[in-house]
C-alpha positions as CSV (number, residue, x, y, z in Angstrom):
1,X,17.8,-1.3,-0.8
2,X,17.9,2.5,-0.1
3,X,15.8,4.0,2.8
4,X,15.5,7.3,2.2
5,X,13.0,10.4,1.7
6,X,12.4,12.3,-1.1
7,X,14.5,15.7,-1.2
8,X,13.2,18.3,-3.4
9,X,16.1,20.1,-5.3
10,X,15.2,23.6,-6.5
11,X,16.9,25.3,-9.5
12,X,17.9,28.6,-9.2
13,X,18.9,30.3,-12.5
14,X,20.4,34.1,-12.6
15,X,19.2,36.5,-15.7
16,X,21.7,36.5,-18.1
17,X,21.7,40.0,-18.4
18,X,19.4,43.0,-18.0
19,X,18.5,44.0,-21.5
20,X,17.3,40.2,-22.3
21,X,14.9,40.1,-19.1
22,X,13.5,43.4,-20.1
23,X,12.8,42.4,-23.2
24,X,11.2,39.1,-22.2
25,X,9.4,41.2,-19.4
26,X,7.8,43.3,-22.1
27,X,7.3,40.2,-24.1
28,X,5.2,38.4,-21.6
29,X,4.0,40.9,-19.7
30,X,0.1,39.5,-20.4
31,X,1.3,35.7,-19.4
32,X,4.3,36.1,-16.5
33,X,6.1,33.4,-16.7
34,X,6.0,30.2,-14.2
35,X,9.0,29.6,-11.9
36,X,11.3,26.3,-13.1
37,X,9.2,23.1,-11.9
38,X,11.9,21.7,-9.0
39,X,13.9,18.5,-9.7
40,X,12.9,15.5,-7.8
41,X,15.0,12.7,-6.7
42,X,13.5,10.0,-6.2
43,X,14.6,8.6,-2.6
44,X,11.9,5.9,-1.7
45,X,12.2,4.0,1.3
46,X,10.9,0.2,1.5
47,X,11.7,-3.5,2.2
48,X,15.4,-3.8,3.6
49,X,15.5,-7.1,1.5
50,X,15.4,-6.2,-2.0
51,X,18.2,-5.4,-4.0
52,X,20.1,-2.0,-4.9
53,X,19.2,-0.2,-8.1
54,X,21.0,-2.3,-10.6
55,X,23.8,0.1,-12.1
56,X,24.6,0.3,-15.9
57,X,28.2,0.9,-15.6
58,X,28.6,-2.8,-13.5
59,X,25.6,-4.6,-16.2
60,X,26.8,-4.3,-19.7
61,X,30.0,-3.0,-21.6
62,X,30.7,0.7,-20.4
63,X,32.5,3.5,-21.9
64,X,34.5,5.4,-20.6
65,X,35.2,9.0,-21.6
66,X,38.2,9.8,-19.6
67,X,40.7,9.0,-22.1
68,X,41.7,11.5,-25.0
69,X,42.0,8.5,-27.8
70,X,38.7,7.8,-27.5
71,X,36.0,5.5,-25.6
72,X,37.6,2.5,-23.9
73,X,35.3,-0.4,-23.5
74,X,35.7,-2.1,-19.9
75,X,34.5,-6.2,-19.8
76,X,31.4,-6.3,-17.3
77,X,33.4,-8.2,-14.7
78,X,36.4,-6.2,-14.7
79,X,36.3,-3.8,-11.2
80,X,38.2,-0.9,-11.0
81,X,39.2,0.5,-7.5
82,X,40.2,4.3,-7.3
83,X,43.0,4.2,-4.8
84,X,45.0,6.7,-2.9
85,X,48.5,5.7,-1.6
86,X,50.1,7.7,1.1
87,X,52.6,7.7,4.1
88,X,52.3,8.2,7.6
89,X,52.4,12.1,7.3
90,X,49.7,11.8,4.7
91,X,51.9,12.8,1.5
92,X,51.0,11.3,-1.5
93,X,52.9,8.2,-2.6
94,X,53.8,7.9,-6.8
95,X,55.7,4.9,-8.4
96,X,54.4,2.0,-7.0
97,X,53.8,-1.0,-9.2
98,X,51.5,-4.0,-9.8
99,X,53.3,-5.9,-7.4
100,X,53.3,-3.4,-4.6
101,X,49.5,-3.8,-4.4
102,X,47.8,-7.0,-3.0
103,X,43.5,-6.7,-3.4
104,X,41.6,-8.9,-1.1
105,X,37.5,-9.5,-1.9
106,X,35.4,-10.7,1.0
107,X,38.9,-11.5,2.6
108,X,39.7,-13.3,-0.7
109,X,43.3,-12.3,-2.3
110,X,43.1,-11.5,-5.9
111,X,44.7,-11.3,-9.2
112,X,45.6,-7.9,-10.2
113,X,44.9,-7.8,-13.9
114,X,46.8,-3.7,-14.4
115,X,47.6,-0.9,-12.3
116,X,47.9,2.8,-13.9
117,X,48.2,6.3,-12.4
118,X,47.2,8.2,-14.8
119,X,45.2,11.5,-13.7
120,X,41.9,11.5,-15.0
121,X,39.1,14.0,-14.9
122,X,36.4,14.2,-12.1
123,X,32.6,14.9,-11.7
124,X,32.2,16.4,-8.8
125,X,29.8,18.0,-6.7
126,X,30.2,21.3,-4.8
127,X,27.6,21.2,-1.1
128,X,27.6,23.7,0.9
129,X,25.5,23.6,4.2
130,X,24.2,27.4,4.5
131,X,21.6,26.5,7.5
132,X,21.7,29.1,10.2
133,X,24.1,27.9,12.4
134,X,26.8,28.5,9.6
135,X,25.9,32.3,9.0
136,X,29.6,33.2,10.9
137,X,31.9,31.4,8.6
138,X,29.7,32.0,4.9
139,X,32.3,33.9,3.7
140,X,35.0,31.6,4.7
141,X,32.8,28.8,3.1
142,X,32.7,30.9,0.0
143,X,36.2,31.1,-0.3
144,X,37.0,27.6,0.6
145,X,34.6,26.5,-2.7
146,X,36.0,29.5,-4.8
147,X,39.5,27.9,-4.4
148,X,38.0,24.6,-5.5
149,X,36.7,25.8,-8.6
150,X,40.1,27.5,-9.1
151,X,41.6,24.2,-8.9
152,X,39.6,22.9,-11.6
153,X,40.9,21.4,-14.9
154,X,39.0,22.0,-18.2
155,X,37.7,18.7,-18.3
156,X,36.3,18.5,-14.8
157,X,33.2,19.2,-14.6
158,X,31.2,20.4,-11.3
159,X,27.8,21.2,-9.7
160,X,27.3,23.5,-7.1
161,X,24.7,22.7,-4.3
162,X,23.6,24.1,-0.9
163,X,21.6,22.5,1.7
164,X,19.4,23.4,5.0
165,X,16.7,21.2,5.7
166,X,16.3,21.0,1.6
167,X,18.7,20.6,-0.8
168,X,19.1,23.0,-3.6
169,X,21.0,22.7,-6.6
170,X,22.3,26.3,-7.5
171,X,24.3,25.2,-10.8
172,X,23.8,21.9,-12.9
173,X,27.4,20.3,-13.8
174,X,29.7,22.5,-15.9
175,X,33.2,23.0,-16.8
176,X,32.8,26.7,-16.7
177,X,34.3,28.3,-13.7
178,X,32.4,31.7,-14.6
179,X,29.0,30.0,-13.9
180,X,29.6,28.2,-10.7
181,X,31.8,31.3,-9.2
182,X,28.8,33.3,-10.3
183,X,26.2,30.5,-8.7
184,X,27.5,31.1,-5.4
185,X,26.5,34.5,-5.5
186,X,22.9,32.6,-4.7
187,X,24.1,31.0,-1.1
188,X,21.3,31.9,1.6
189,X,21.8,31.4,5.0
190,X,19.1,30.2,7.0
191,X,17.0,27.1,8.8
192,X,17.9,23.8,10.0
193,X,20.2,21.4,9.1
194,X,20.0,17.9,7.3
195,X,23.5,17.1,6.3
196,X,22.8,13.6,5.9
197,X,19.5,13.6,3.6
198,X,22.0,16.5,1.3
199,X,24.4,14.1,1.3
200,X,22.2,11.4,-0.5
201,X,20.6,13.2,-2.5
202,X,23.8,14.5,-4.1
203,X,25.4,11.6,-4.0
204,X,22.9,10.1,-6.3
205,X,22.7,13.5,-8.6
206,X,26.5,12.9,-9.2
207,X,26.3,9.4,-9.8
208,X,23.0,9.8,-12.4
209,X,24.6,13.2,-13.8
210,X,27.9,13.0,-13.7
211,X,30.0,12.1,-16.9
212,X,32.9,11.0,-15.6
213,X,34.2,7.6,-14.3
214,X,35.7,9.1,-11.2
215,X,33.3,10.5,-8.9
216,X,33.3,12.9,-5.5
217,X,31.2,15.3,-3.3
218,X,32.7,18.0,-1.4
219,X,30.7,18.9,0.8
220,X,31.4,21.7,3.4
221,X,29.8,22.1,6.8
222,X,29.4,22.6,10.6
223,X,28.4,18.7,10.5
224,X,26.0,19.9,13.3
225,X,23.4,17.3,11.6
226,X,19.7,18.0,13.2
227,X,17.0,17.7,10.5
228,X,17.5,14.5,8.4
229,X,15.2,11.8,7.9
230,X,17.7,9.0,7.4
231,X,20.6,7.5,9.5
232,X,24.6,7.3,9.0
233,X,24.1,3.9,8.3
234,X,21.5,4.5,5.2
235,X,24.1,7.0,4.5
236,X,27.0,4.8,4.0
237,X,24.9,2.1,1.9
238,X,24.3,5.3,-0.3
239,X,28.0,6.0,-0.8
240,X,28.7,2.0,-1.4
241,X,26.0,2.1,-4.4
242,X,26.6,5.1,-5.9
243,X,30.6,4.7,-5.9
244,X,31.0,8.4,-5.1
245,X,34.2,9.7,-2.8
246,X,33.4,12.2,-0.1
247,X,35.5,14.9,0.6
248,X,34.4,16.5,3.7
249,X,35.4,20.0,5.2
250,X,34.2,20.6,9.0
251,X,34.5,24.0,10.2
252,X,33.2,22.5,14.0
253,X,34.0,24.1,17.0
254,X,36.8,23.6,18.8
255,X,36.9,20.1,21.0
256,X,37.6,20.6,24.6
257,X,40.7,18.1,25.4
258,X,38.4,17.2,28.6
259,X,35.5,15.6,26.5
260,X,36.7,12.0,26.6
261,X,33.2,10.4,25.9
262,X,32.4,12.7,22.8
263,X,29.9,13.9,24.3
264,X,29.6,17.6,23.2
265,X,28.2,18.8,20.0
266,X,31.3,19.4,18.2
267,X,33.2,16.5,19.0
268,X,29.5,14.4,17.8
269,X,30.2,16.9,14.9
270,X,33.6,15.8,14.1
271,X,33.2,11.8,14.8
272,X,30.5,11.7,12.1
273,X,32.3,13.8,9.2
274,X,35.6,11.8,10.0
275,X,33.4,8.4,9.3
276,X,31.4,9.1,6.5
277,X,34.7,10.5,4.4
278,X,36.6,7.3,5.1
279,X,33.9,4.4,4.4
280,X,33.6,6.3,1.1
281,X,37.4,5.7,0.7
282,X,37.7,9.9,0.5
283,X,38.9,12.5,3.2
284,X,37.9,14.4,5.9
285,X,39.6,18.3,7.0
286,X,39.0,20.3,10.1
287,X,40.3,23.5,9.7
288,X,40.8,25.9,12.5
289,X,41.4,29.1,10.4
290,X,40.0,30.6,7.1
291,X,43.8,30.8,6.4
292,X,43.9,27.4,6.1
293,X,41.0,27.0,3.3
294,X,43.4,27.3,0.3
295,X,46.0,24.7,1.1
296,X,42.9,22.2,1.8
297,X,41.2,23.4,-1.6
298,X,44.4,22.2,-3.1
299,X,44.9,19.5,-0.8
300,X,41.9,17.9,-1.8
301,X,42.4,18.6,-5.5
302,X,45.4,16.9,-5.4
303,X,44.0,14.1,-3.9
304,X,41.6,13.3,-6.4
305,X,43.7,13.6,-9.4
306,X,46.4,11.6,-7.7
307,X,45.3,8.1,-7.3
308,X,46.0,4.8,-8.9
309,X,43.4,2.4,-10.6
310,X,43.7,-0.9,-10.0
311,X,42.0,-3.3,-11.9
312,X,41.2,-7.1,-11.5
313,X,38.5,-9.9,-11.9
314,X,37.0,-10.8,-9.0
315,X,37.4,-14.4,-8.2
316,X,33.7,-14.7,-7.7
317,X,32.2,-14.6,-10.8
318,X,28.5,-14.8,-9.9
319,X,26.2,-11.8,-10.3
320,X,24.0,-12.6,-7.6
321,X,23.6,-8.7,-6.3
322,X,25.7,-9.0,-2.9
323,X,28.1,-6.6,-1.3
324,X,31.8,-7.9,-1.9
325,X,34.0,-6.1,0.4
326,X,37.0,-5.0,-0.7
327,X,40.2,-4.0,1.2
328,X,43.9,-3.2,-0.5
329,X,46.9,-3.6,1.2
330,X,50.2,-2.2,-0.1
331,X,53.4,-4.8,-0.1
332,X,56.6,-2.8,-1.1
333,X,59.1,-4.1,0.9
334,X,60.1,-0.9,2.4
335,X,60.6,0.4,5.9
336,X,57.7,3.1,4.7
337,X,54.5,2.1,6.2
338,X,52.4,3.3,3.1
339,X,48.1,3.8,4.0
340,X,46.0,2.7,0.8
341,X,42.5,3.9,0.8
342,X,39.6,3.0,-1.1
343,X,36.1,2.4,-1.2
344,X,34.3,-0.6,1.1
345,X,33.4,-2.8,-1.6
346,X,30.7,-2.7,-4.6
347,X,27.8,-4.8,-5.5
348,X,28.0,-8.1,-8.1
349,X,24.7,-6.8,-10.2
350,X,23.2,-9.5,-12.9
């Protein structure tokens, strides 16, 4: 089960223009009005031995949204892996078949039931760390989310998030790029840092709010982690439950070619980013310019629309509540040695 405390998640909400909050100024000016009551998550931390949260999309017939004809319903015991194909200079890899892909479950090979590449929509989450050791590079932060947004489709949808030793949700999910564009107008810069308690906590907000199938955080930071109550590993259980991709931006410091035990700060900084992206089965960037912020906000667009679902039964049938691990390989015959990534596995929920 989770470990994890609770992380209080404060709505911040603009006026939507002057004339309307004068008016409701005058209007209440005997009873001022309360402040929004924060959003909790509820991270509770408790015996190791219990199961996960059961999930609904893994109990019963789910729906899925994603497709224009209309909801498609998906047998309980069907899994779906979201997996991105590329080659050894990281470029994107299209027009691979059923039979380039071999899935193996707890080492186990299995029958691929379909394979489709299809782009689909995305619920993701924007996270931005603004705790005072970012205050240099908020405006190259900025303009590394702006260019996210602007990659958006219409039916994406995003929230917008940033994080010290709290985390703060600025703008609930929307398709409207006007509203999160105008939400970061609310980033603050100050405090401590607890990258990995933000993490959970949005993880779970995407997975509980978030509409569509696909999944992913992108969260941006210094990955100079200080404040959190949890550990990497609690972390990664987080990501394995709540089947959401991270997409991790690290503006660190430079690493000193003589730091071969990783021991300084930034290479610490870099080593933990680079991990928690790829158990996820997502991505981790280190830019070492702002110049470079656009190609990566594309970059990592790109990456999420381009990936193939595979789908299969898993061998084992029983819903007992374990971990199956999952790996997948790619067997194309060709001199191209082609990297699949995906997530680690999911849980067999009754």
């Amino acid at each position: 089960m989770r470990h994890r405390e609770q992380v209080r998640v404060v709505i911040v909400i603009a006026p939507v223009c002057a004339c309307l909050a004068i008016t409701i100024g005058l209007a209440t000016a005997q009873n001022p009005p309360q402040p929004p009551p924060a959003m909790q998550f509820n991270q509770q931390r408790g015996d190791k031995q219990k199961k996960p949260p059961q999930r609904q999309e893994a109990r019963a017939e789910r729906q899925s949204e994603d497709t224009v004809g209309g909801p498609i319903k998906i047998p309980t015991e069907m899994v779906q892996l979201d997996v991105k194909v590329t080659d050894q200079n990281g470029l994107p890899v299209a027009g691979l078949t059923r039979n380039d892909f071999v899935v193996y479950e707890d080492k186990i090979s299995q029958s691929i039931e379909a394979v489709s590449s299809e782009e689909t929509p995305v619920s993701m989450g924007l996270v931005i760390d603004t705790s005072s050791s970012m205050r240099p590079k908020l405006y190259t932060v900025s303009e590394a989310a702006r260019g996210l947004i602007g990659q958006m489709r219409p039916d994406d949808e995003a929230f917008l998030a940033q994080f010290k030793t709290e985390a703060e949700l600025l703008q609930e999910f929307t398709s409207d790029r006007r509203e999160l564009e105008g939400a970061l107008g609310h980033l603050t810069v100050n405090g401590g840092t607890a990258l990995l308690d933000a993490i959970i906590a949005t993880a779970d907000h995407a997975r509980e709010k978030g509409k569509r199938r696909r999944k992913a955080l992108i969260v941006i930071t210094d990955g100079l982690e200080k404040n959190s109550s949890v550990k990497e590993k609690e972390v990664i259980e987080v990501m394995k439950e709540d089947e959401v991709q991270l997409y991790l931006v690290g503006f660190v410091d430079k690493v000193e070619p003589g730091d071969l035990f990783g021991r300084s700060p930034a290479r610490k900084a870099k080593d933990l980013l680079t991990r928690l992206a790829e158990d996820s089965g997502g991505r981790g960037f280190f830019p070492t310019d702002a110049s470079e912020t656009p190609a990566i906000a594309a970059q990592i667009a790109k990456d999420l629309r381009e990936q193939y679902v595979i789908s299969y039964y898993p061998s084992n049938d029983k819903h007992d509540g374990s971990f199956r691990s999952v790996r997948v390989a790619i067997d194309h015959g060709g001199n191209r040695k082609l990297i699949a990534r995906t997530r680690q596995g999911y849980y067999a929920h009754n």
